[in-house]
N, C-alpha and C positions, 0 to 999 in steps of 0.2 A: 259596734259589732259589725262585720262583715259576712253578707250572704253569699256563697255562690248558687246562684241557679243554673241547673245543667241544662237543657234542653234536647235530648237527641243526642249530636256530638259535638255541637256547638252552645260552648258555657257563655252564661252570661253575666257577668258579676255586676251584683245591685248592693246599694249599703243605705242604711238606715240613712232616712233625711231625702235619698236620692228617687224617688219613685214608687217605693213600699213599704204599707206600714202595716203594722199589726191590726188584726178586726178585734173588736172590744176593747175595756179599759183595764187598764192597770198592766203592770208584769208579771202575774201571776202564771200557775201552772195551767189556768184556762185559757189563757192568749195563747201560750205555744202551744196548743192544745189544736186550738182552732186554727193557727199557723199549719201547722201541720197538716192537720185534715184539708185547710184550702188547696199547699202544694200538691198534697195527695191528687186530689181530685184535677190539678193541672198537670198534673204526669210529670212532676219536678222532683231535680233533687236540691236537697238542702242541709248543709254540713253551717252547723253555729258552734261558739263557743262560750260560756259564761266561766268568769273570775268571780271567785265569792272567797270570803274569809269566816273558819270558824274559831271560836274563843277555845285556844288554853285550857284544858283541865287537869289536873294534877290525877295519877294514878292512887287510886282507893282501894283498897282491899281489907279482907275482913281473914283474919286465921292468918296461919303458916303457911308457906309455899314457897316455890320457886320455878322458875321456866325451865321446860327441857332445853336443851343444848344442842343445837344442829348440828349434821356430820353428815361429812359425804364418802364416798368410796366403801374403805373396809375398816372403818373406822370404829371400835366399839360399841356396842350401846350406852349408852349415860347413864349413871349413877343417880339416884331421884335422891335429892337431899329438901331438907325443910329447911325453913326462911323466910322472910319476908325478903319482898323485894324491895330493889332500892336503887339509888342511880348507880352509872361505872359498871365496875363486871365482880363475879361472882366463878371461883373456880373457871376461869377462861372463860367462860360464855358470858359475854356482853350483856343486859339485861335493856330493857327501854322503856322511857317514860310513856305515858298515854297522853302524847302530844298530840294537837291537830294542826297539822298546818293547811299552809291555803290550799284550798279546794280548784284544782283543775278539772272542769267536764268535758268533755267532746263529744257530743253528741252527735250520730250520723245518722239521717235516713235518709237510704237510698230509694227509692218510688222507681220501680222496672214497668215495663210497658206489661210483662208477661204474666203480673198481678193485676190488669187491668181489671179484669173479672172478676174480684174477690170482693164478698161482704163486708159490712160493716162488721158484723159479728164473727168472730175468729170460729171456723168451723172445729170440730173437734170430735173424739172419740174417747171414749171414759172407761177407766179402768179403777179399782181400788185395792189396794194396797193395804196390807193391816198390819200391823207390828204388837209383841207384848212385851211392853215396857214394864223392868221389872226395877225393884227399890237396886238405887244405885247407877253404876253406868252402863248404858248399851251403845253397841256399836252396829247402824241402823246403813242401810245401802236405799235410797230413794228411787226407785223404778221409775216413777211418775213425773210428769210437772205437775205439782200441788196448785189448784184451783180452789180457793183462793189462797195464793203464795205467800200472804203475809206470815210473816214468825207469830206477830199475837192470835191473829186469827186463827192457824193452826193448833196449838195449842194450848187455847183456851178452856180451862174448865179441866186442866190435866195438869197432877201434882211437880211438873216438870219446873228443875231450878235453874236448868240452862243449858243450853243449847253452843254445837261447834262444829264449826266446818271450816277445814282444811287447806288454806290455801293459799299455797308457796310461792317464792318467787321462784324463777328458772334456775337459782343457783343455790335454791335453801332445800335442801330436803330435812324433813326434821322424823322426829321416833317420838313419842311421848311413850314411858313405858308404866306410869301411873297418871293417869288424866286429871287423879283429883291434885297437879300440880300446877293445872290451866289457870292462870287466872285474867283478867281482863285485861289488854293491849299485848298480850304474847303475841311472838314473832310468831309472822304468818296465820295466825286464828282469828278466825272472827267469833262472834259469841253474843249470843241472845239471851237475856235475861225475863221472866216476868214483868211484866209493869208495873207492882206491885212490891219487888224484889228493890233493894235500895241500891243493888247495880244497876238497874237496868238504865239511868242515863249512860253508862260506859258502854251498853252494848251496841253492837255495830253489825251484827247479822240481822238483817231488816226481810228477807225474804229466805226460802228456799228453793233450791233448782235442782230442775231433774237431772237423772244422771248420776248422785251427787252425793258420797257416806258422812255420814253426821254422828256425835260423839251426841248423848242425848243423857243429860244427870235428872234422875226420878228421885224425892225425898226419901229417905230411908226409912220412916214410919211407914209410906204409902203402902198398898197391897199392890200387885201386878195390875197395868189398866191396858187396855186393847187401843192403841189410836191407829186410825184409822183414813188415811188419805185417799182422796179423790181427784184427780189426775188425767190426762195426756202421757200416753204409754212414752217412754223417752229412748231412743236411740241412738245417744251420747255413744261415743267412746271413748275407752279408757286413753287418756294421754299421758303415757309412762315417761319416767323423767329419771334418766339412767343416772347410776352412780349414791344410789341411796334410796330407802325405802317412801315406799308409794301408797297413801290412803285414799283403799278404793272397792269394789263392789263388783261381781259379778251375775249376767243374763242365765241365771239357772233354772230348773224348774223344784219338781219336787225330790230328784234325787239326781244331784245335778256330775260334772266329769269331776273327775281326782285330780287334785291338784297338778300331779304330775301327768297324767292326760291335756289339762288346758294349757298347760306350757310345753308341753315336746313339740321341738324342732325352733323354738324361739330361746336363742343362744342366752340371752339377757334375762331369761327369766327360769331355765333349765336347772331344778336344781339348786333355787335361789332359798333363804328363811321365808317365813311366810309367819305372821302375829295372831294370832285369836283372843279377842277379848275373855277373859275367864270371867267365872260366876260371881266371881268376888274383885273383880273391876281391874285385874290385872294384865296387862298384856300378856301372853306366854309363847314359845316357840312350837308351831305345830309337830310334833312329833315323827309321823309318816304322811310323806306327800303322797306315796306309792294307794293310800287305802283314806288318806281324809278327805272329804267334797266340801267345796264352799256351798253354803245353805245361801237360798235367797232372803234377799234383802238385809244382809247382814253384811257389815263390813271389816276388810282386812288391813293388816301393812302386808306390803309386799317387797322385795329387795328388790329392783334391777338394778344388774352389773351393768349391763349397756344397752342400748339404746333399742326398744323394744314396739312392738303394735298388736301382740298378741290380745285382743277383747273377747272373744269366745273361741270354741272349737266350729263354731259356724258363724259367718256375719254378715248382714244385711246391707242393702242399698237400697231405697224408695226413691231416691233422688232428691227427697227433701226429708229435712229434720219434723214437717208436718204428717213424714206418711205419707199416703197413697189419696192424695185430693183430686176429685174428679168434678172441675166443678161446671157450671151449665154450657160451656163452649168445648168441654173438655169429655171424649168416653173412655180413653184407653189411658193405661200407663204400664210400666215394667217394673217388675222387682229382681234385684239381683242377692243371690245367695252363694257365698265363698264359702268354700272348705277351707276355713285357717289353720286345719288341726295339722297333722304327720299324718294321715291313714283316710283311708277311705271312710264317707259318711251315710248312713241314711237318713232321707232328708226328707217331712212331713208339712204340710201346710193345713190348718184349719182354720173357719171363720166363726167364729166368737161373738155372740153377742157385746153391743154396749153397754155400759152403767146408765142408769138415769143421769143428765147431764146436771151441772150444779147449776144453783141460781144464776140468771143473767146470760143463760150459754145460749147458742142453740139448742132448740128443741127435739125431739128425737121422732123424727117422721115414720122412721122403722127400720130396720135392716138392708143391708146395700145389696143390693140384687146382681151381684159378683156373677160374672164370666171370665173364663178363661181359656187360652188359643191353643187347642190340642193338636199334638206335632207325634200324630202314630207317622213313622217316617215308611215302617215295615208293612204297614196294609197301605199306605198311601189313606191316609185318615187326618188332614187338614183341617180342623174346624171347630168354631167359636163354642165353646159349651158351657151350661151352668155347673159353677163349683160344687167341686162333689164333697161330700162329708171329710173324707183326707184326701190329699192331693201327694203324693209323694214321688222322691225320687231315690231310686236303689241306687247305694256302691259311687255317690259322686266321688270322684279320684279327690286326693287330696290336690289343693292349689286349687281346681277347675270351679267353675262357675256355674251355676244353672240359672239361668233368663227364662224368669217367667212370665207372661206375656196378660194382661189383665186388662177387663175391660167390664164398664157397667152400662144395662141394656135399659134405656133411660124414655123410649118412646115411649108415651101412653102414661108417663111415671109423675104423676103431681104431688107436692105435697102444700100443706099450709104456709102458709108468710111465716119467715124466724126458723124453718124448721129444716132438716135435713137429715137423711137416710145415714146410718152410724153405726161402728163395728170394728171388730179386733180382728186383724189375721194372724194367729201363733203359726210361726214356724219355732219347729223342735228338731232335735236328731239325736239319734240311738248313746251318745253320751252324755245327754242331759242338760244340752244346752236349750233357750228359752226364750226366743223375743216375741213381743208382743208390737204388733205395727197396725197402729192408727188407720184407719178406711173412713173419709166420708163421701157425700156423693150429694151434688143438689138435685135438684128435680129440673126440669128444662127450663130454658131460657127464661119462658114464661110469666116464674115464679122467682126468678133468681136479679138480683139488684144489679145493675150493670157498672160498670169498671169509670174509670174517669175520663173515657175516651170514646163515653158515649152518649147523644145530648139526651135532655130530659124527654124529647118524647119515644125517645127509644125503649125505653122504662116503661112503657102501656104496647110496647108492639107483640102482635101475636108472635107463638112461639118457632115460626120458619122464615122470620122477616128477615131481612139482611140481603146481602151478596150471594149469587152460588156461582160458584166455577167448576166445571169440568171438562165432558165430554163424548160426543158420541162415538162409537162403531158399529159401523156398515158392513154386515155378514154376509147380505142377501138381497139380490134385482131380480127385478122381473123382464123376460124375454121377448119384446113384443112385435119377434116373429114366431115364438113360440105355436107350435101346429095345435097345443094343447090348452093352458089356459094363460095368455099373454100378459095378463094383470099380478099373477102367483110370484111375490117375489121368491127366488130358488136361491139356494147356497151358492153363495161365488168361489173361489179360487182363491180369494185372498180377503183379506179384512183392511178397511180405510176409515180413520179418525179423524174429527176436527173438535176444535173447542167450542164448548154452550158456554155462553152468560147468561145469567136470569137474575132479576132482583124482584125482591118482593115489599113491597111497602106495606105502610102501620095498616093499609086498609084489609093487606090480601091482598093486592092485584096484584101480578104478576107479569114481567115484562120482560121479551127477547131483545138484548143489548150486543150489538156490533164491536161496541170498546167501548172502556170505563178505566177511570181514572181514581185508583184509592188514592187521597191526601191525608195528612195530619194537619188540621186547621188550630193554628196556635191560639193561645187563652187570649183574651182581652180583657183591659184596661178602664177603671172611668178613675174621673180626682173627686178624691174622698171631699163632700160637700164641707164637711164639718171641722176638716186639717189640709187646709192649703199645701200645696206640694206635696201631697200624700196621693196616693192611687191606693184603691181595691178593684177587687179581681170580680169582673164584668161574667165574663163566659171563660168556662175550663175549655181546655184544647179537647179535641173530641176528633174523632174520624170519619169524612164526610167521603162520599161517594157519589161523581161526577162522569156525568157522559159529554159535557161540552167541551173543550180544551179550553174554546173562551171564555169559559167560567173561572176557572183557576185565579186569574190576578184579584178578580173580583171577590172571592169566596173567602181563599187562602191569605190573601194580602199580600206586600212586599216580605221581602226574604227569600231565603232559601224554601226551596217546595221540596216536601219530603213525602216520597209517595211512591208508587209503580201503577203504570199503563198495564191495560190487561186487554186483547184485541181477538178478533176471531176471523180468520181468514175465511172463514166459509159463507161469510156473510156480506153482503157491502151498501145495506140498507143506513139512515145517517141517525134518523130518532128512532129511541126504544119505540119498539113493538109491543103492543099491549095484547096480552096471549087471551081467549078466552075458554073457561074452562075452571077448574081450578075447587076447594087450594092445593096447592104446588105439596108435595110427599103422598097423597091420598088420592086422587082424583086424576086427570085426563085434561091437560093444558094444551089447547091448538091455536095455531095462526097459520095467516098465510104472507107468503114475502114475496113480492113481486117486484121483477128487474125489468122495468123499462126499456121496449125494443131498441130504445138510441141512447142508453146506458152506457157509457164508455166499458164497464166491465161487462158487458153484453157479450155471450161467448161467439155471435154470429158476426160482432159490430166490429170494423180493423180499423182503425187510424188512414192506414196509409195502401189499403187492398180496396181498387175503383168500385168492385163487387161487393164489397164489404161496409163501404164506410155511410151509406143511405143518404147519400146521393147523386143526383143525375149526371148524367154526361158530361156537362160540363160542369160542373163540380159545386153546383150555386145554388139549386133550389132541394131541400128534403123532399122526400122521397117518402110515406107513407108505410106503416109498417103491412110487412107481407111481404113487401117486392125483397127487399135484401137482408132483414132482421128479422128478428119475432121476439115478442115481450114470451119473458121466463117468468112462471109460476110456481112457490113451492108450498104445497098445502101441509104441512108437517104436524106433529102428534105426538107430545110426551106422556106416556102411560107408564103412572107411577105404579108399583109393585111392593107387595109390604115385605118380600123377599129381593135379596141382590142378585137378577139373573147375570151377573156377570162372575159368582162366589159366592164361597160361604159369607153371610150376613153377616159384619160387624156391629161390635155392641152401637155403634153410635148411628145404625142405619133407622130412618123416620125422624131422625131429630138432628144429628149434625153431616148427615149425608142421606141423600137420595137418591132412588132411580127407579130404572125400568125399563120399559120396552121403547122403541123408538123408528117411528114411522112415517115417511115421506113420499109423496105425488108428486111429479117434476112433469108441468105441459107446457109445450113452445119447444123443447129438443126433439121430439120428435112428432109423428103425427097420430101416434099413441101415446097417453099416460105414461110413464114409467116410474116405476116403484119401488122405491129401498126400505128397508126394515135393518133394524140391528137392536141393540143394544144402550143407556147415555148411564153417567153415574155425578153427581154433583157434591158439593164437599159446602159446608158455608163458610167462606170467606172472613165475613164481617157482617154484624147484626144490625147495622145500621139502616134503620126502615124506612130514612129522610130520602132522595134520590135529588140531585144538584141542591144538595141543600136547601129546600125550596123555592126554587127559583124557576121559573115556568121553561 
């Protein structure tokens, strides 16, 4: 077997025998198990492949039947005839054994730096789902991702004889027009049986996925039963597959758009057949598009002639398939909402409680304490605010977009170990369309498990440790020929910036840094004691943050150094400054920086000016400060603010950004004090609360 390991942008390929082996024993699904979680945790990626072979089973079936017959184009429906199956073809349609051949897997995970941050436990937001399963067949549209996704688990204790999901190659489109003609290994179905049910070795549906319409057969004794799924809201869409009917499911609510509404202006589907399961298990032709509505969670066939993307009369973007995750490094994000329809929309946002989450999930801390970026453009009205009961938007044009701007206000916000704040946002519009989008949100830093790029004691550092980068502006000096009060710093003429660094260690303290050096310090290695020529994995790669350059070879190692310098010209002091005061977002952090009268950066001191450079006449003995320099003093003062005087307060201000007032004494320029005040704002960088990696 051959591993590639990525690193960054330079791959490295390692192969069994050659330097890595698996932790624990055997081949089992816990070795790649822990394989995995190790790469994880070294910020790798890892693409394997396994060859296995399953045993030949001859196709079994019980009764009469036979396979629909695929068709593509404008091709007829099929004729459902009775039969048993059998090898060779049948009325032109081929039939197939329930062969297994070998097994090809490919497995891929990728490990991105930008999930560095994410729990063990898969965060989530809960929604349920209920269906009434009635004797005979239903045709069921899955909103959710079912938590727990197993088929037995699922429908356990429910008089269900089998289960079928849909799913084609790119060149089969199929019709079934009586289902009870499915039988086990048909083209393109998979199918679940009971375990108890003497199919159930044939069957091959082993989970279900959201998104995703299901053919679902109830015993025919049975009475009607309610099942009822428990879920991750799904934001699938439809991927139409022109040239022959499509089994699929649409985002409505309770009285959702007419058929002919959810397709105008999408050529491929304008106008198209449309199937509805009838009461007595037959597909039938919808009769008026003009006045029927797809009901949710109920699924249809649909025709497309050509090649189509129509999923609702409105559609969403979270940017991930997880929904709107906000998680401890993280406060803002955007949601985008498209008018897919022909005509203008009115368009609605509310916040939804969560479900109780299932066993093994996260826990439910409470509800996400959602802001949003109000944009009155006509009052000049900019600013962050708590979500209101509806949020809506009048008359979006069709095609256009509304970006809505989201953020969770997280200072001050803890919750328990395992747990996380959790919730639905429904967007709706005036034709009946209905998604429902996932929100969770951790609590700060604090609380929240760190990513694989950051060492174990960064995992106990208070919740403002790490890196901050920003910056100050200077509004306002003071006059100190002023007749009036010479100290007063006054409004200037213009406004001047420069960059702050500040780091904060696992203790609190708080340090003013000149320039810092982020690196990625690669994992390391030890040989596995117990398998000669084997290595396990010493230290995961992690993100170390450096103020010495001549630390780097030492810290980082040989290779490539993967990292950025980060410097601040207003400074030219060589070790952190240890500010006192503090802690840093709350409180009133001061130092003082002082520049050495024979400083080369000395603004009084010239290299090559006789006057300037302190020393004598003849050019040989220093010269004492007074006579031609003067040491520069800056007594400086960051006064944190629990409001952003530079704007309205973003949701992430106290916890992934700070600020406040900012206040400076400068003695040696002249033979008064002088005094600036402005403005600094700080962003956190990186959480890393180690500073040169321990090294003094």
């Amino acid at each position: 077997m051959n591993f590639l390991f990525s690193m960054n942008r330079t791959p490295h390929p390692i192969r069994w025998g050659e330097g890595v082996r698996r932790t624990g024993e055997g081949d089992g699904p816990g070795s790649w198990s822990r394989l995995s979680s190790i790469l994880w945790r070294s910020g790798l990626s890892m693409t394997w492949t396994v060859t296995g072979a399953r045993s030949q089973q001859s196709s079994q079936t019980q009764g009469a039947g036979t396979l629909s017959c695929p068709f593509a184009g404008a091709h007829p429906l099929p004729a459902v005839t009775s039969g048993g199956p059998a090898s060779g073809s049948r009325g032109g349609c081929p039939t197939r054994r329930s062969e297994r051949p070998i097994l090809r897997v490919v497995l891929v995970c990728s490990m991105m730096l930008v999930l560095a941050g994410s729990s063990g436990t898969a965060l989530a937001q809960w929604a349920t789902q209920s269906f009434t399963l009635r004797p005979g067949w239903n045709a069921v549209f899955l909103e959710v991702d079912p938590t727990p996704a197993g088929s037995d688990a699922l429908f356990a204790g429910l008089p269900v004889e089998s289960v079928w999901d849909f799913n084609p190659t790119v060149d089969s489109p199929q019709f079934v027009q009586d289902p009870s003609t499915l039988i086990p290994g048909a083209p393109n179905w998979l199918s679940w049986f009971p375990p108890s049910s003497p199919l159930a070795g044939q069957g091959n549906l082993f989970i279900l996925r959201d998104g995703r319409p299901y053919l679902i057969r109830v015993s025919d004794g049975a009475a009607p039963v309610t099942w009822t799924v428990v879920g991750r809201p799904s934001l699938r869409r439809i991927t139409w597959r022109p040239g022959g009917v499509n089994f699929v499911g649409f985002r409505v609510g309770g009285t959702g758009p007419t058929f002919q509404t959810l397709f105008a202006g999408e050529a491929g589907l304008t106008g198209q057949p449309v199937y509805t399961l009838s009461s007595n298990g037959v597909w039938q032709t919808v009769a008026n598009l003009s006045t029927t509505r797809p009901e949710a969670g109920k699924a249809y066939w649909v025709r497309c002639a050509s090649p189509a993307k129509r999923t609702a009369t409105v559609e969403v973007d979270a940017g991930s398939r997880l929904g709107l995750v906000f998680q401890s490094d993280s406060a803002e994000s955007a949601l985008r909402i498209r008018n897919a329809s022909s005509s203008s929309r009115n368009v609605s946002l509310r916040l939804l409680p969560s479900a109780s989450p299932p066993a093994g999930q996260s826990a439910l801390a409470g509800p996400v304490p959602l802001e949003y970026w109000k944009t009155d453009y006509a009052n000049v009205d900019l600013t962050w605010e708590a979500f209101p009961a509806t949020l809506s938007f009048t008359n979006l044009p069709a095609g256009a977009e509304w970006n809505v701007r989201l953020g969770v206000r997280r200072a001050g916000l803890t919750a328990a170990s395992g747990t996380s704040f959790q919730g639905l946002l429904e967007v709706a519009d005036d034709a009946g369309t209905r998604w429902l989008i996932p929100v969770s949100a951790e609590a700060s830093a604090a609380s929240a498990v760190q990513g694989p790029l950051q060492t174990a004691s960064d995992e106990a550092s208070p919740i403002l440790a790490g890196l901050w980068v920003g910056e100050a502006i200077i509004n306002a000096v003071s006059q100190p020929a002023h007749p009036g009060d010479p100290n007063l710093a006054r409004p200037a003429g213009g406004e001047f910036s420069f960059r702050l660094l500040l780091h904060v260690d696992t203790a609190g303290t708080s340090r003013l840094l000149q320039r810092v050096y982020v690196l990625r310090k690669p994992p390391t290695y030890v040989p596995d004691p117990q398998n000669p020529g084997f290595n396990l994995l010493d230290q995961p790669a992690r993100t170390v943050v450096l103020t010495d350059e001549s630390l780097i070879a030492s810290v980082v190692g040989p290779g490539e150094v993967v990292g950025q310098r980060i410097s601040s010209a207003a400074f030219s002091f060589g070790q952190p400054l240890v500010l006192a005061g503090g802690p840093l977002g709350s409180s009133t952090l001061s130092g003082v920086v002082s520049l050495d009268y024979n400083h080369p950066l000395n603004p009084f001191k010239h290299l090559y000016h006789p006057d300037h450079n302190n020393l004598d006449e003849r050019f040989e003995q220093p010269l004492p400060e007074g006579k031609e320099s003067f040491t520069v003093t800056r007594n400086l003062a960051l006064e944190f603010t629990a409001t952003d005087p530079q704007g309205p307060t973003p949701p992430g201000w106290g916890d992934t950004e700070v600020g406040g007032h900012y206040r400076e004494t400068l003695a040696g320029l002249h033979r008064r004090p002088i005094h600036i005040s402005g403005t600094f704002h700080l962003t956190r960088a990186s959480t890393t609360g180690l500073l040169n990696d321990g090294h003094p």
